[in-house]
C-alpha positions in Angstrom: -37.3 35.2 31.5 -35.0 37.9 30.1 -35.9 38.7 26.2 -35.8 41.3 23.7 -37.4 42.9 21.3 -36.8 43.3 17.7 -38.5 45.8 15.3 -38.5 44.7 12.1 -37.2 48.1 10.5 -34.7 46.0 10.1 -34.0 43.8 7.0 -35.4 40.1 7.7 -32.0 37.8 7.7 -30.4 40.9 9.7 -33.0 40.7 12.0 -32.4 36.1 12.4 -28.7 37.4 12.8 -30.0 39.5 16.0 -32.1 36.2 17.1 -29.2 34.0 17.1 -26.8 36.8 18.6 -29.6 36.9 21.3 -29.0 33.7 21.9 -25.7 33.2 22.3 -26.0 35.8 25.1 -28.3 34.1 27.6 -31.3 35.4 26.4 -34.7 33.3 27.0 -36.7 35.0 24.6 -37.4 37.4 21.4 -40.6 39.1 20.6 -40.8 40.8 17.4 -42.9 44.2 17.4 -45.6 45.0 14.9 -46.5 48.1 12.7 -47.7 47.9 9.3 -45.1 50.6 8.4 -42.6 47.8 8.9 -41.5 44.6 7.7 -44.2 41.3 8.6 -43.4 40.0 12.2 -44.5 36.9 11.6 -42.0 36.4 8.6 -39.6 37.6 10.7 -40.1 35.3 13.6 -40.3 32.5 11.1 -36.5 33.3 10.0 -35.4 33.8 13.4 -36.9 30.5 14.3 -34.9 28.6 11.0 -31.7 30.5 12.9 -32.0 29.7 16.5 -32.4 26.6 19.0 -33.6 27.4 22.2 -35.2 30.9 22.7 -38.9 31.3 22.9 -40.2 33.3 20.1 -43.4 35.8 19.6 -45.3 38.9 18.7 -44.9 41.5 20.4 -47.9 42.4 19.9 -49.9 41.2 17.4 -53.2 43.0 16.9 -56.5 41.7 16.2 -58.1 44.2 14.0 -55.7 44.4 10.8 -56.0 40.4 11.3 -58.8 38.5 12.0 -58.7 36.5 15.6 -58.9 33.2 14.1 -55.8 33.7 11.5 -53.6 34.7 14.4 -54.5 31.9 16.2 -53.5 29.7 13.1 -50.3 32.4 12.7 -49.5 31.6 16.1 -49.9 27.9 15.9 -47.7 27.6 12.4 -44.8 29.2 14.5 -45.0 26.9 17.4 -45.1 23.8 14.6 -41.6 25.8 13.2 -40.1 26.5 16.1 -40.5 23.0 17.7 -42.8 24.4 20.5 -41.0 28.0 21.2 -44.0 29.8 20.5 -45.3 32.4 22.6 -48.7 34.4 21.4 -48.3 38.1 22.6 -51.3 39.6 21.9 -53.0 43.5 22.1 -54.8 46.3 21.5 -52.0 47.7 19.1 -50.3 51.2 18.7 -53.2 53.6 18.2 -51.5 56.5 16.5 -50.6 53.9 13.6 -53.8 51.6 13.7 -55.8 54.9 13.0 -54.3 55.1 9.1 -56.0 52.3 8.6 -59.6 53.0 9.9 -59.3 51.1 13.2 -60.6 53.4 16.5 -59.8 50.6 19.1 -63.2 49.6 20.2 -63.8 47.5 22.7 -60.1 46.9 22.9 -60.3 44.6 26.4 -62.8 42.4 25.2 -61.6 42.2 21.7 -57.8 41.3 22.9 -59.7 38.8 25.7 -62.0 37.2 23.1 -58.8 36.5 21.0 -57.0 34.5 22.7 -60.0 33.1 24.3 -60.4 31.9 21.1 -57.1 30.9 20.4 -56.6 28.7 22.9 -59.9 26.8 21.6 -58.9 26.5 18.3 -55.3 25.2 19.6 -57.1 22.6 21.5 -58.4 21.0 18.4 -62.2 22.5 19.1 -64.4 23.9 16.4 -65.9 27.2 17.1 -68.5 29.7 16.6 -68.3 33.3 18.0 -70.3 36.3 17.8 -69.0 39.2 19.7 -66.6 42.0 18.9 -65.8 39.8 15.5 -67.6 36.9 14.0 -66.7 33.2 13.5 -69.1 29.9 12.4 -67.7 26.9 12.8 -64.0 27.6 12.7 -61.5 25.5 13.6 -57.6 24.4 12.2 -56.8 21.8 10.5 -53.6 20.4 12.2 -52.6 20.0 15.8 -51.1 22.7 18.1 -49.2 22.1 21.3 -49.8 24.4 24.5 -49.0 28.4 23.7 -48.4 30.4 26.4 -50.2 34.0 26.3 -49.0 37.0 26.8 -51.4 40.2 27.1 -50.0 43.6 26.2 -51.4 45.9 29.2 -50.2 49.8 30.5 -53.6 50.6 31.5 -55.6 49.3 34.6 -58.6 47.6 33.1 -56.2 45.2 30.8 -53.6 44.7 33.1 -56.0 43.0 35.7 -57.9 41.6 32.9 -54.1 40.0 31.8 -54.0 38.7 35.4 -57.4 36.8 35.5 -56.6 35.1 32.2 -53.8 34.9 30.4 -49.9 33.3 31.1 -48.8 36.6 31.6 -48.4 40.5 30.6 -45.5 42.3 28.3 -46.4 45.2 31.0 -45.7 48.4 28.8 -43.1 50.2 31.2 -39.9 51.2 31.9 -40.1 53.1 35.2 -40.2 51.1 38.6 -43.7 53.4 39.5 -45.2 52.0 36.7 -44.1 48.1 37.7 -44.9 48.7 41.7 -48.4 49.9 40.2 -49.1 47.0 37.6 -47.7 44.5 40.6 -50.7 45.6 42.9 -53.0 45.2 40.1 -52.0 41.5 39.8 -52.1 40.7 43.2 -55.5 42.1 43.8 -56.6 39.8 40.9 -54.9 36.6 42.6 -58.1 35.2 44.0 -59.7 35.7 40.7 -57.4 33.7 38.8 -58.0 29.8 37.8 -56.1 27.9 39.4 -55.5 25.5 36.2 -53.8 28.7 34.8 -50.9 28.6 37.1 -48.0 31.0 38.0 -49.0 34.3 36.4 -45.6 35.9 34.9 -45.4 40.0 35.3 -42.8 41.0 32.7 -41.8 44.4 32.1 -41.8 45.1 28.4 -39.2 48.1 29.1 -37.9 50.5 26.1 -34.0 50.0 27.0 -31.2 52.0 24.8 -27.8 51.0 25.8 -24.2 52.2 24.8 -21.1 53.3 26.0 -21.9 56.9 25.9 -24.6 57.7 27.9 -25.7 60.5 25.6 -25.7 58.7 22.6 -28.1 56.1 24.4 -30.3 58.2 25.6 -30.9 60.4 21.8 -31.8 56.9 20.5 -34.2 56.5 23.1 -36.3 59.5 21.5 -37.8 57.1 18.6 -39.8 54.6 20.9 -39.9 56.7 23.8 -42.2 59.4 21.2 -44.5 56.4 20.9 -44.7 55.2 24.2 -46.2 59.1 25.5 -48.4 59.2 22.5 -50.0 56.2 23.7 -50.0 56.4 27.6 -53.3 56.7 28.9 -53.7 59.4 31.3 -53.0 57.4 34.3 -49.8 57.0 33.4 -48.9 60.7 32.3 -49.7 62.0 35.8 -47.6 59.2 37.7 -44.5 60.4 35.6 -46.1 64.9 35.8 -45.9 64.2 31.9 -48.2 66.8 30.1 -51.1 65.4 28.4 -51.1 68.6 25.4 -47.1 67.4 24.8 -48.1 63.9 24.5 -51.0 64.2 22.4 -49.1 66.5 20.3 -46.7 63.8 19.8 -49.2 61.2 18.6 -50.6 63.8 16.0 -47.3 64.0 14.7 -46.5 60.6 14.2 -50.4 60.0 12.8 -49.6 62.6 9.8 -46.1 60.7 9.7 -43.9 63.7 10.9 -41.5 61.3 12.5 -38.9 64.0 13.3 -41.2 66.4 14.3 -42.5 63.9 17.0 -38.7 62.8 18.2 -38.1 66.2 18.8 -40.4 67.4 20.6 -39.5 63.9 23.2 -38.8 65.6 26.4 -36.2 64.5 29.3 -38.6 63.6 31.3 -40.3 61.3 29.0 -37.2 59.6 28.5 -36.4 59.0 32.3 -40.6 57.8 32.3 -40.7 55.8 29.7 -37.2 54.5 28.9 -34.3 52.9 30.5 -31.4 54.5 28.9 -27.7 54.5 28.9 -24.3 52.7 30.1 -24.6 49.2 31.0 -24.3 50.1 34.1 -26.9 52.1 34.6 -28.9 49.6 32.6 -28.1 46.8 34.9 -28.6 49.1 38.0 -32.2 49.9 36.5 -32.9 46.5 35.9 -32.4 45.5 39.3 -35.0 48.1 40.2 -37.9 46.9 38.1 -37.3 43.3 39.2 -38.4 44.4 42.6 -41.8 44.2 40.9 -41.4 41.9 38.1 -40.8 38.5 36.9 -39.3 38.5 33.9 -37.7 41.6 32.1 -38.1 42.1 28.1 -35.2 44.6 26.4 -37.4 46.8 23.9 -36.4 48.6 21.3 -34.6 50.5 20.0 -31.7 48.4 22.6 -29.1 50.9 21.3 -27.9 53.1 18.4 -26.3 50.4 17.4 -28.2 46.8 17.5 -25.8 44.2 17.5 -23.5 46.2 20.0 -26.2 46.5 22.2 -27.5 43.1 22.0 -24.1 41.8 23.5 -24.0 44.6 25.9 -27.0 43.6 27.1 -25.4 40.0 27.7 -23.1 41.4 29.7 -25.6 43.4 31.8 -27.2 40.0 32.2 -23.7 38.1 33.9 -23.5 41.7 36.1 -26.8 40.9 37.0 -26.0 36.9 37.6 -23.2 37.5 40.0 
């Protein structure tokens, strides 16, 4: 699978326009990211799914705090019923440095995210169900049918990657940098033996913050945005595999938590950007890419793709016939 991302900073039927522009690049796939801050994913997905034919469509993620577990599931299911069975439920923990304005503090993230789609996947299969753990449910259940939905677990740290790997479809692994994909590749092969084998084929895709253009500088200043997110929510494992300072970091997530959005690209660093993001020409894009699919599966374009969006979007088709050929 090759996909992208969208962010829905972007106006709704802009963001279908993207969808169908995807498309008619060769792309299998496009997830749409979640912060409150922005426009409703699931809205958006719904208009890209009235504007497109083939791609496979889904959060990416969705979190289940500022929703409960069982209305995502029913989210979920509405889109695969719209899309004509394109659905794919991504599903984690969320962005922490937004999640806490609201009051959330991420506990018991892993079991939360694995009782979720545990859940899901019940409810999709027609049963009724009662749960009591890190939320509540009595005798839940939908009232229409829902087809098969892959799931897709959002992972960076060790604990849900393997967790990803024992249960779900796959992983949007949060990662740009071939370290990072040659780590998160060993943690799914030591779960192999642990897996079901009703589950099947377990896809690794790198959810990879890509910024492409012509001008390789340009590229990588729009990388700052994401890439300001990304270190204010790597775990520490992940800072010292990249010699990323943990004070910069976390100084970076305070900013964006009081909203100082500028403040926080600023202080982005150049060697978070050659961590945590794969930017500039195509060809260095396409030369990257090669890179990470040593280790991965399937490769997800994340934002912010470019300065500019819809240039990017067919740039990143042509990295994809480079990459063909």
């Amino acid at each position: 699978m090759y996909a992208i991302e969208l962010t829905p900073e972007h106006p709704v039927d802009q963001l279908a326009s993207f969808a169908a522009q995807a498309e008619s690049n060769g792309l299998d796939g496009v997830f749409a990211s979640h912060h409150y801050n922005n426009r409703d994913q699931f809205m958006s997905l719904s208009a890209m799914a009235e504007r497109t034919d083939d791609v496979l469509l889904g959060p990416g993620i969705a979190n289940p705090y500022e929703t409960h577990p069982v209305t995502l599931a029913s989210r979920a299911a509405t889109l695969e019923e719209l899309s004509d069975g394109r659905a794919v439920f991504g599903i984690g923990p969320g962005d922490k440095s937004t999640l806490s304005n609201l009051g959330f503090d991420h506990d018991d993230a892993l079991r939360r995210v694995l009782e979720t789609f545990t859940t899901a996947r019940k409810l999709w299969d027609g049963e009724r169900v009662d749960h009591d753990g890190t939320f509540e449910a009595v005798d839940a259940g939908l009232n229409y049918e829902v087809g098969e939905i892959p799931v897709y677990v959002g992972a960076q740290g060790p604990h849900m990657t393997r967790m990803a790997a024992k249960h779900a479809d796959g992983t949007l692994y949060n990662g740009a940098h071939p370290k990072d994909l040659a780590w998160a590749r060993e943690q799914v092969e030591e779960m192999a033996d642990e897996r079901p084998e009703e589950y099947g084929e377990f896809d690794l895709a790198a959810y990879a913050s890509v910024s492409v253009a012509e001008d390789e500088a340009e590229a990588r200043e729009a990388a700052r945005p994401p890439v300001a997110f990304v270190a204010a929510g790597s775990p520490p494992p992940v800072l010292d595999r990249h010699g990323i300072d943990h004070d910069a970091a976390e100084e970076i997530g305070q900013a964006i938590s009081a909203g100082e959005f500028p403040t926080a690209f600023e202080a982005v660093t150049e060697p978070m950007l050659d961590a945590f993001c794969i930017a500039g020409t195509p060809e260095t894009v396409a030369e990257r890419t090669a890179e990470l699919e040593e280790y991965a599966d399937s490769i997800v374009f994340a934002s912010p793709l470019g300065p500019d969006v819809e240039t990017a979007i067919d740039l990143l088709g042509a990295v994809l016939d480079r990459r063909s050929h």
